[in-house]
DSSP file (Angstrom, degrees, kcal/mol; ACC not computed):
  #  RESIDUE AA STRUCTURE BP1 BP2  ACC     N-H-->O    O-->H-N    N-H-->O    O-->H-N    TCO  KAPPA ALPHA  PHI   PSI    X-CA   Y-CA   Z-CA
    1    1 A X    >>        0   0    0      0, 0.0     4,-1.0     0, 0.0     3,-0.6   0.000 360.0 360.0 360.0 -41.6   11.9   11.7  -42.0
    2    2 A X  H 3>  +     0   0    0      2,-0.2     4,-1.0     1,-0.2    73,-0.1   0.641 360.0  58.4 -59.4 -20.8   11.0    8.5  -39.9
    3    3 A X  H 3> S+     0   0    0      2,-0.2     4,-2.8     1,-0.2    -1,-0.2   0.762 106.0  44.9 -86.3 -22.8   13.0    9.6  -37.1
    4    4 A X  H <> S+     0   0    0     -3,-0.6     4,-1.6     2,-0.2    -2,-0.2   0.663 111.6  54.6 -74.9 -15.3   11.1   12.8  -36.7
    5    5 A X  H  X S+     0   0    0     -4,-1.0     4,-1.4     2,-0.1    -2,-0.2   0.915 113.5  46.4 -69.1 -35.2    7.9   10.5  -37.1
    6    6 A X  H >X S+     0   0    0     -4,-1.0     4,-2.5     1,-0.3     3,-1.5   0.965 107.9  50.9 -73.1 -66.3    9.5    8.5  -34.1
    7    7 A X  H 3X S+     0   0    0     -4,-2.8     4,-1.4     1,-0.3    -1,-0.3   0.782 110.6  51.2 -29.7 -53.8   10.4   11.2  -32.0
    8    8 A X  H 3X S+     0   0    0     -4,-1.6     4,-0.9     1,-0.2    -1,-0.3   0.864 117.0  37.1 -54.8 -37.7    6.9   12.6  -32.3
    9    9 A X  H <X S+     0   0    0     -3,-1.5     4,-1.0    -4,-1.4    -1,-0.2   0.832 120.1  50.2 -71.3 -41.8    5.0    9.3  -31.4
   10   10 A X  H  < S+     0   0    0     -4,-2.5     4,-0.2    -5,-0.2    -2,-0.2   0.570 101.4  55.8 -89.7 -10.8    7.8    8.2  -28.6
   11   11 A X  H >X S+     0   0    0     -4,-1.4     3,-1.9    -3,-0.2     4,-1.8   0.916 105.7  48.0-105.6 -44.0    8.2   11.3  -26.4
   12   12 A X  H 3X S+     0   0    0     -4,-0.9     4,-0.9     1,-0.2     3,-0.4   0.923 119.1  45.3 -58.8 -65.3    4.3   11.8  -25.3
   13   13 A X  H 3< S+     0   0    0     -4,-1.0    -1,-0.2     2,-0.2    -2,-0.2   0.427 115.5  42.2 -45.7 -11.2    4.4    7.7  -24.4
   14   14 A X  H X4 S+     0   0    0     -3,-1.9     3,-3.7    -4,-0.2     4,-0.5   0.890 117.4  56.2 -90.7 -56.1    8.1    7.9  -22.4
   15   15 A X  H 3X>S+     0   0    0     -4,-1.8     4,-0.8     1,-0.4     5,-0.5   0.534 111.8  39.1 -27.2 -40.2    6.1   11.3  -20.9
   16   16 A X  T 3<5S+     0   0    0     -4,-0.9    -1,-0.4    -5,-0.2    -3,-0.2   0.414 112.5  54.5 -95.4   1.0    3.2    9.2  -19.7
   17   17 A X  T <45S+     0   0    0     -3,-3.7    -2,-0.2    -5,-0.3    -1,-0.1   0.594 122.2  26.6 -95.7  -9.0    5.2    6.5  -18.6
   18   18 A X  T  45S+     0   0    0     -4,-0.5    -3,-0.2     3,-0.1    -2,-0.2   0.753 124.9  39.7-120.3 -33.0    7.4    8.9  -16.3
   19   19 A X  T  <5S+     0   0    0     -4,-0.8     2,-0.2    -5,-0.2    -3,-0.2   0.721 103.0  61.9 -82.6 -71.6    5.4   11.6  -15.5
   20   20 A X  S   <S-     0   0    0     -5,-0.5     2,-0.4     1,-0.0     3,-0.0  -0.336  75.6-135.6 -49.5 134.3    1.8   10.3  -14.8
   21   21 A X        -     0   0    0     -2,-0.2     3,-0.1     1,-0.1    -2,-0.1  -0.797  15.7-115.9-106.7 166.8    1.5    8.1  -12.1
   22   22 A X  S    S-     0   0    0     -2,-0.4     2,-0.2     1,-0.3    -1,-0.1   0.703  83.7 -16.8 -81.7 -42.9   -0.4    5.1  -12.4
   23   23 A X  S    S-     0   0    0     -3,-0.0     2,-0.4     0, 0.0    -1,-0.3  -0.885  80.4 -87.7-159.0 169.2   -3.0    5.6  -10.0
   24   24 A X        -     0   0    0     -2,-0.2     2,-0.7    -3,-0.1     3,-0.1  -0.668  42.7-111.8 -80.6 138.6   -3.4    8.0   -7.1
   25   25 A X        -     0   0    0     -2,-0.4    -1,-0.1     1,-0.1     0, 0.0  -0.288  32.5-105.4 -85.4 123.4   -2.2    7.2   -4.0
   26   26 A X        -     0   0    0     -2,-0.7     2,-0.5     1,-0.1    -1,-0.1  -0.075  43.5-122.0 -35.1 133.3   -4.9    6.5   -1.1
   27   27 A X        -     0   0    0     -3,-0.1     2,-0.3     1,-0.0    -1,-0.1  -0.792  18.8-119.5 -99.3 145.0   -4.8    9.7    1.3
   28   28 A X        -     0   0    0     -2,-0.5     2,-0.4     1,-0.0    -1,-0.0  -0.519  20.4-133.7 -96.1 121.8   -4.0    9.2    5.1
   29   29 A X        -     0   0    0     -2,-0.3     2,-0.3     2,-0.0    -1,-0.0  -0.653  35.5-170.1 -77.8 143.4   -6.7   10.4    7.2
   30   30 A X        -     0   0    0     -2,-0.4    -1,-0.0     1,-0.1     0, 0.0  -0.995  31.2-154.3-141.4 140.8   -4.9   12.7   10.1
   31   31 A X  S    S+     0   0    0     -2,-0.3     2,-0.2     2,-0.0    -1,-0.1   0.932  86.4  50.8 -70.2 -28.6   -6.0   14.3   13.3
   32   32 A X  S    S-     0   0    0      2,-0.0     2,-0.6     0, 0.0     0, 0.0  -0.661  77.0-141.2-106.5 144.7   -3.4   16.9   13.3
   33   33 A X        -     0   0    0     -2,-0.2     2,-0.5     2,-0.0    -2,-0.0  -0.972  17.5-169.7-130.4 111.0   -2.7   19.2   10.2
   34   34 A X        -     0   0    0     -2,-0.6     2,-0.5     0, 0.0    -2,-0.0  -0.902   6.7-162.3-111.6 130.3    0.8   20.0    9.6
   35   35 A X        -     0   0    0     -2,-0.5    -2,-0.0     1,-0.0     0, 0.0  -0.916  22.8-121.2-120.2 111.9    1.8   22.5    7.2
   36   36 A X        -     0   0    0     -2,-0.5     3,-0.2     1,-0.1    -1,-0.0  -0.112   5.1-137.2 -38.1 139.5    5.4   22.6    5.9
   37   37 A X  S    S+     0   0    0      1,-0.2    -1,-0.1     2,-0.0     2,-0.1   0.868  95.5  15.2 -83.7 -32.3    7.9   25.5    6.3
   38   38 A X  S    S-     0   0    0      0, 0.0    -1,-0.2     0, 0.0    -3,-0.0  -0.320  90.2-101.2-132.0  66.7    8.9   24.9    2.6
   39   39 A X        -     0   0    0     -3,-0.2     2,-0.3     1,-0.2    -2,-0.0   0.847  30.9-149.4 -72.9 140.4    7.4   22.9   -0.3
   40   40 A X        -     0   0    0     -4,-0.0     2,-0.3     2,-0.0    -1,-0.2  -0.733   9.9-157.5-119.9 165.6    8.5   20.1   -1.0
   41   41 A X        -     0   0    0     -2,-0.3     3,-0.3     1,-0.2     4,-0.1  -0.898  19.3-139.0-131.3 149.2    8.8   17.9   -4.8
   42   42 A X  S    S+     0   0    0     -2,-0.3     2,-0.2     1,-0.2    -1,-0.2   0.918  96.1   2.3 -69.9 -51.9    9.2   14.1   -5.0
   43   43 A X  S >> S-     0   0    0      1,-0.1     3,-3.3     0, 0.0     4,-0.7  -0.708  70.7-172.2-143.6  89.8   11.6   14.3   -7.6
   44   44 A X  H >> S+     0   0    0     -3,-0.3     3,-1.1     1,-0.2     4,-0.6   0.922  91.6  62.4 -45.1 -42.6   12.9   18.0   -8.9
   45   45 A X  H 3> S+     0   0    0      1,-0.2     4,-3.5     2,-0.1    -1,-0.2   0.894  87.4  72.8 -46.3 -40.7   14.6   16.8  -11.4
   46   46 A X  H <> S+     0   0    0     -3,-3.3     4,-0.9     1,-0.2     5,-0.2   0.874  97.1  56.8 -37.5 -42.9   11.0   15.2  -13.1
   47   47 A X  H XX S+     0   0    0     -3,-1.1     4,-3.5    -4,-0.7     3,-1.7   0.962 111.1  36.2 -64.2 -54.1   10.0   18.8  -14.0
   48   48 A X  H 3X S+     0   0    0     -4,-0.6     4,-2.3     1,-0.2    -1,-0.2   0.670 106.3  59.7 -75.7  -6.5   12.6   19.7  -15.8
   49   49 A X  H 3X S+     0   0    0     -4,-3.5     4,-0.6    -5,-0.3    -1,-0.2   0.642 112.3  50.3 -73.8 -17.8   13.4   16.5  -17.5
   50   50 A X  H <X S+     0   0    0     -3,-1.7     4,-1.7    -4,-0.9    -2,-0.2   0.706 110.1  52.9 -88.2 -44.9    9.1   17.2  -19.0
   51   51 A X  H  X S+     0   0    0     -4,-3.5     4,-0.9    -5,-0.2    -3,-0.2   0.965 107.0  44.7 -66.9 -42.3   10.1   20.6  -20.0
   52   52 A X  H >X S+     0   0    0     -4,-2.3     4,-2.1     1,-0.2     3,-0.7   0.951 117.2  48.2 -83.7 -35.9   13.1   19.7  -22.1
   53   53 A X  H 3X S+     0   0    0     -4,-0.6     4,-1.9     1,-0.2     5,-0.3   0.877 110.2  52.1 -43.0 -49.5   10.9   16.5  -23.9
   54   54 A X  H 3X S+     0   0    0     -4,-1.7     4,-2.2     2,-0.2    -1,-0.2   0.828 110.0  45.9 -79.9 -24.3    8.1   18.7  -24.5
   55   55 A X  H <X S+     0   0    0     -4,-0.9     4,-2.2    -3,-0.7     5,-0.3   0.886 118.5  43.5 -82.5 -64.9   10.4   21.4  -26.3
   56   56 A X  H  X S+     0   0    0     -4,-2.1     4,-1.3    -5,-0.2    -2,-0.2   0.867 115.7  47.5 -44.8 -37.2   12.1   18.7  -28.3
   57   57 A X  H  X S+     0   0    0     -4,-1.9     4,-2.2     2,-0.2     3,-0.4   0.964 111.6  51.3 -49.4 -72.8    8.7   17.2  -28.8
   58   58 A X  H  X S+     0   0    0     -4,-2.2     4,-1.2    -5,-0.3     5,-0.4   0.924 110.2  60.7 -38.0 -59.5    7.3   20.9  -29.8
   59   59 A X  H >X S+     0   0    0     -4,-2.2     4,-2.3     2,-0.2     3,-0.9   0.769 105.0  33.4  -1.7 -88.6   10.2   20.9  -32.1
   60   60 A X  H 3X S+     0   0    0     -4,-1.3     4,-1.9    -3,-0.4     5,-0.2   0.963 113.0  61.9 -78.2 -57.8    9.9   18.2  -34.3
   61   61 A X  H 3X S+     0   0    0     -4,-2.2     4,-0.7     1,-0.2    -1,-0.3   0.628 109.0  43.1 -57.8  -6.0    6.1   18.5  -34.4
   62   62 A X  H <X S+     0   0    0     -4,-1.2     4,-1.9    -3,-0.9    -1,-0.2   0.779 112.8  51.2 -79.3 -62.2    6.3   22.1  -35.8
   63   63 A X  H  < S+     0   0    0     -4,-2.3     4,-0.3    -5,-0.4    -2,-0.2   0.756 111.0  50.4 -57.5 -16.9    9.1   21.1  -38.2
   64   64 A X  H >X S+     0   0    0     -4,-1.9     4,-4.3     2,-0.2     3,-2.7   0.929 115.4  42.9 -77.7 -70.9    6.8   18.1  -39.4
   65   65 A X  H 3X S+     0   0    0     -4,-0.7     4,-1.7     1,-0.3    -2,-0.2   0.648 108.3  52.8 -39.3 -34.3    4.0   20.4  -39.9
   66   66 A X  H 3< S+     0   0    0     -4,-1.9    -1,-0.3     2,-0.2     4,-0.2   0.519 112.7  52.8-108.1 -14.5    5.9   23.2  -41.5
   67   67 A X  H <>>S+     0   0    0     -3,-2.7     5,-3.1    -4,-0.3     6,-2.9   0.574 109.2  48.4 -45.4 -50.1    7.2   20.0  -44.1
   68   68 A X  H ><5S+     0   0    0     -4,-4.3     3,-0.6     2,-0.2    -2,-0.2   0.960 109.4  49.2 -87.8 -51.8    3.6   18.8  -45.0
   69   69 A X  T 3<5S+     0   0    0     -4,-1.7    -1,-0.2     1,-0.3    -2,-0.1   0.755 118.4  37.1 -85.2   3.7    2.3   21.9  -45.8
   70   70 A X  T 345S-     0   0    0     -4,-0.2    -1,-0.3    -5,-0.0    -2,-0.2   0.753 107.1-129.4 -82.3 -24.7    5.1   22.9  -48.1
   71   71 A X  T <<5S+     0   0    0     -4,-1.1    -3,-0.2    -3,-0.6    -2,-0.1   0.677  76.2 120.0  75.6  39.9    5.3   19.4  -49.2
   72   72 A X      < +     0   0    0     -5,-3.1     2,-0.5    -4,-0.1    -4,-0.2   0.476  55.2  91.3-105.1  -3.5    8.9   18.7  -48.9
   73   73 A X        +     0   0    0     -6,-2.9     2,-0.4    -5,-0.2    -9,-0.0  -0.843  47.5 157.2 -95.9 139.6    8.1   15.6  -46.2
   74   74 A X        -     0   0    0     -2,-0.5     2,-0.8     2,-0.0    -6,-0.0  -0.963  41.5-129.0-145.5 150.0    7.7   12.3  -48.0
   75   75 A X        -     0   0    0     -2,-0.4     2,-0.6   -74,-0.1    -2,-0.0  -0.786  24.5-156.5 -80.5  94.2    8.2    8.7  -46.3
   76   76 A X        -     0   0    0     -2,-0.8     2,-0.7     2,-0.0    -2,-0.0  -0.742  14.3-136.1 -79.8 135.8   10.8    6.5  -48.7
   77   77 A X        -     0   0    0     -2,-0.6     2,-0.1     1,-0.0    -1,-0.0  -0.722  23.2-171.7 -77.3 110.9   10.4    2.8  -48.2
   78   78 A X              0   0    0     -2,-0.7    -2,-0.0     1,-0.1    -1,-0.0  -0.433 360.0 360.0-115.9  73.5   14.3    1.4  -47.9
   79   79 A X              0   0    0     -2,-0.1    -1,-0.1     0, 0.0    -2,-0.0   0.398 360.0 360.0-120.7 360.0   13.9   -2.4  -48.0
């Protein structure tokens, strides 16, 4: 049960740490306006690396939810 608590807590905060940028980057004033033949992504990979965290993320928070209100999630203390 703690590991689904983890999941839930740990994916938005690796999500903002990877995803988000930090601050926006100052834009470069130009005379000339150049329009690319094809659009381009900083890092393709980023997108789908957000989509599969957010479905595992969806995951577990549905399965948590669907726990509490049957009342089959409980936290054990193992110390």
């Amino acid at each position: 049960m703690v590991f689904q608590l983890v999941v839930v807590i740990v994916i938005p905060i690796i999500l903002g740490i990877v995803v988000v940028p930090p601050f926006d980057l100052p834009e470069e004033h130009s005379e000339s306006i150049t329009v690319p033949d094809e659009p381009s992504s900083d890092i393709p990979e980023r997108d789908f690396f957000y989509f599969f965290l957010m479905i595992i993320w969806l995951f577990f928070l549905i399965r948590i939810l669907l726990q509490i209100r049957r009342g089959t999630f409980k936290l054990q203390r193992k110390f």
